[in-house]
C-alpha positions, 0 to 999 in steps of 0.5 A: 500500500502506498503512503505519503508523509505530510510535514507540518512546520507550525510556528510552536510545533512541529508535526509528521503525518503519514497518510494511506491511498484514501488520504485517512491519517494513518500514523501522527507525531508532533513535539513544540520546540521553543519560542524566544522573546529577546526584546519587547516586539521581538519573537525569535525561534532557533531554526537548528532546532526547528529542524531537528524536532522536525527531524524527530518526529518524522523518524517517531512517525516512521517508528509508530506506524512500522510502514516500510520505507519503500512504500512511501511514495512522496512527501509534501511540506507546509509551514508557518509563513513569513518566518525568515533563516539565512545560513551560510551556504557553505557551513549550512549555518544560520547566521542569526536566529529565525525572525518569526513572521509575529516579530515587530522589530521593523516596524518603523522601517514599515511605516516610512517604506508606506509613506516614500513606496506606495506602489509596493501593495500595488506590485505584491499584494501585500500591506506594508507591515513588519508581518512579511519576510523581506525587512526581516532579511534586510535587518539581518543583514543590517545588525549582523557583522559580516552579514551584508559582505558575505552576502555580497559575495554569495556566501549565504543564503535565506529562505521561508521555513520551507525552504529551510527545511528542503535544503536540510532534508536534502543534504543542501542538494536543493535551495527552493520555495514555491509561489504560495510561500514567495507570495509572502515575502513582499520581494515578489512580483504578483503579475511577474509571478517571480522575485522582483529586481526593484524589491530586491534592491530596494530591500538590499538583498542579492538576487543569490540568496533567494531561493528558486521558485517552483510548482506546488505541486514540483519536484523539490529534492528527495529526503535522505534516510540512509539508504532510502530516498522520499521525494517531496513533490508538493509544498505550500504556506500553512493556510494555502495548504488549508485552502487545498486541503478543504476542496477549494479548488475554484474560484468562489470557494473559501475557507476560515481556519479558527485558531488563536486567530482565523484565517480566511482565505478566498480562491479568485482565479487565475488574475491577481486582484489587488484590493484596497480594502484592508484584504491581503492578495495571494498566491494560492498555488501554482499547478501545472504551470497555472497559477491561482490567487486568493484573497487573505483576511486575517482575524487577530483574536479568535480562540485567545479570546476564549482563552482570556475569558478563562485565564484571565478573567476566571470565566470559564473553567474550560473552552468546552463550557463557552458553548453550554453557558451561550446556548442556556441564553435566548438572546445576547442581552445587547451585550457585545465584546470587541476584542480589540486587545492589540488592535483590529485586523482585516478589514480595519487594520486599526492598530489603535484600536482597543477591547471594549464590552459594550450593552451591560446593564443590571441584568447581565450576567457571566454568561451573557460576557462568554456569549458576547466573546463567542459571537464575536469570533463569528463576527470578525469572521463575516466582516472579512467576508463580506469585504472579500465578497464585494472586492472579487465580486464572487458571492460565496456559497458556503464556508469550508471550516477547520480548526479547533474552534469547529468543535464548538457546535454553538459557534459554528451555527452561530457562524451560519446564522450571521453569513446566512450561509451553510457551514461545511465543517472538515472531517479532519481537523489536519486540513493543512497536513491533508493538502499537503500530501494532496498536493503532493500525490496529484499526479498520483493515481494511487491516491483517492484525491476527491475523498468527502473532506467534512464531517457536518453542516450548519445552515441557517436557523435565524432569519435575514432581519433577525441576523442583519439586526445583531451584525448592525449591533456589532458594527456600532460597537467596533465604531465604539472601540475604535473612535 
């Protein structure tokens, strides 16, 4: 029986699945590895250890499952995005720690590269911000001494989490990325569908170090085990992964990923769509030569929201409960929570903006709070929505849903009631691991590529002027928490 491994590199841990012919999960190992915060804004991992743990668990899944070596047929990469290595080409040492895509330390250089370079959103898609890959590498190459000279002389190399992992897995055989995770670099032209050579002098980074740019679904070098070889043929940034792995394969499709925060991602085509309304443009994935765009809308606090209920404010004794204490109410009481705790993000991107509960009164109680945060998520979620529906000009049919939050049978019809639109929940909560490998083995006839990927549906209960009523009660009280 053929099988092929998935290898998901998140931003706190590291996971290898294995997958059989019908895409189920046939083995799992994951293990965190460390996050480091040397400065106030400044979040650093040590890329060694991201690929040793990344290492370790592909050897525990191998060991769990006992699978032969010979019947793994390929592998596919995802991972956390944004996130920067440069290493040395010839000692194959990182030069300065991994600047997670959450680091903040470039900032400044963001806000004036927005005021004197207007056209960079035009060229990549992107938002300016300290999010993206490329001021990252310019700091770098900045503070560390010796860096800028060795890279003038071609002695190093840089890279996403991707490609680091691929130079590793090969023996340095192959320096390579794919569109989806070059996308978010903001060194990458949306329309030349490459590295750009104004980006890249812009930035002060030699065309060298940058990492050739393949398929999704291509050739990336062969993992060496011994005296065995497993080719990783597909490769992806976590949330297009997701995008896949969800089925949402044409354009119209769209899926939300509810994590600590949520994801939102909308396949638009074969054309790069360049919004102005607080939404992020994407390379999905390039197959077969074609490539296909999504629109990204990024939801700050979702999840951590239940989270603080529970650890910061003694609400809950576990996420679990949020969904029993919001359904023993009829109503929200006019009570709503913005959870603007480090400002709003799509489609508002105001970072000014606070956490606020608005609507108490004497009759609210514990209950009517957790709702009110439960809520919120679901709202967060249909503003992007609706942002994406009105800039592409596709009216969605349904949301494809993973992530842990899809548990919370209360928030999902939620979810449904206020979109008026079904909810398709994914069967498999390993949405990113799962595109993965699927793109990984498409042109792979052994495997079953059209297995049911969801588990349930939500429709809508409520009505339109019931739903339309509370959106507009949400909309007053982010006004509030932003003036």
């Amino acid at each position: 029986m053929p099988y092929v491994l998935a290898i998901d590199a998140g931003t706190t841990s590291c996971r290898t699945l294995l997958f059989d012919e019908k895409l189920q999960v046939a083995g799992l190992a994951q293990e965190e590895f460390r996050q480091y915060f040397p400065q106030p804004g400044w979040v650093e991992h040590d890329a060694e250890e991201i690929f040793e743990t990344q290492y370790r668990t592909l050897l525990k899944v191998l060991d769990k499952t006992s699978v032969p070596l010979e019947e793994i047929v390929a592998a596919g990469i995802t991972n956390q995005r944004e996130t920067v290595v440069i290493w040395n080409r010839h000692s194959g040492k990182p030069i300065y720690p991994a600047i997670v895509w959450q680091d903040k330390r470039t900032e400044s250089a963001c806000k004036h590269l927005r005021q004197e370079h207007p056209g960079i959103r035009q060229k990549t898609g992107l938002v300016v911000d300290a999010y993206f890959s490329a001021t990252k590498i310019n700091w770098i190459l900045e503070h560390v001494p010796g860096a800028r000279d060795a890279a003038d002389s071609g002695d190093l190399l840089c890279g996403t989490i991707d490609t680091w992992l691929i130079w590793k897995l090969t023996a340095g055989a192959v320096h390579a990325t794919d569109h989806s995770n070059a996308s978010r670099t903001m060194l990458y032209d949306l329309q030349a569908t490459g590295w750009d050579p104004e980006l890249l002098g812009l930035f002060g980074i030699p065309a060298a170090m940058m990492p050739e740019i393949r398929d999704s679904d291509g050739f990336f070098g062969n993992i060496v085990l011994g005296e065995n070889k497993i080719p990783i043929r597909g490769v992806a940034g976590d949330q297009q992964a997701a995008l896949y792995g969800q089925g949402c394969h044409s354009a119209g499709q769209a899926k939300n990923t509810y994590g600590t925060g949520c994801f939102l991602l909308l396949h638009i085509g074969e054309q790069a769509h360049i919004t102005d309304n607080g939404l992020l443009t994407t390379v999905a994935w390039k197959l077969d030569g074609t490539i296909s765009y999504a629109l990204e809308g990024s939801v700050f606090q979702a999840g951590s929201v239940i989270q603080w209920l529970r650890d910061g404010l003694g609400l809950l004794e576990s996420a679990e409960e949020s969904a029993k204490m919001a359904a023993a109410l009829s109503d929200n009481g006019g009570v709503y929570l913005v959870p603007a705790f480090t400002g709003l993000g799509a489609p508002y991107w105001d970072p000014d903006a606070r956490g606020m509960i608005c609507g108490l009164t004497r009759g609210t109680d514990r209950r009517h709070v957790v709702r009110a945060a439960l809520e919120s998520i679901a709202y967060q979620s249909a503003d992007i929505l609706r942002t994406m529906e009105a800039a592409a000009g596709i009216p969605l049919s349904e949301l494809r849903t993973d992530g842990g939050a899809t548990g919370n049978n209360w928030l999902m019809q939620f979810q449904s009631d206020i979109i008026q639109k079904p909810v398709l929940i994914a069967g498999i909560q390993e949405s990113t691991a799962l595109g993965a490998a699927m793109l990984a083995t498409r042109h792979d006839n052994a495997f079953q590529q059209t297995r049911s990927a969801h588990q349930r549906v939500c429709k809508p209960v409520m009505s339109a002027s019931d739903s339309t009523s509370l959106y507009a009660g949400w909309l007053a009280a982010v006004k509030r928490a932003s003036s």
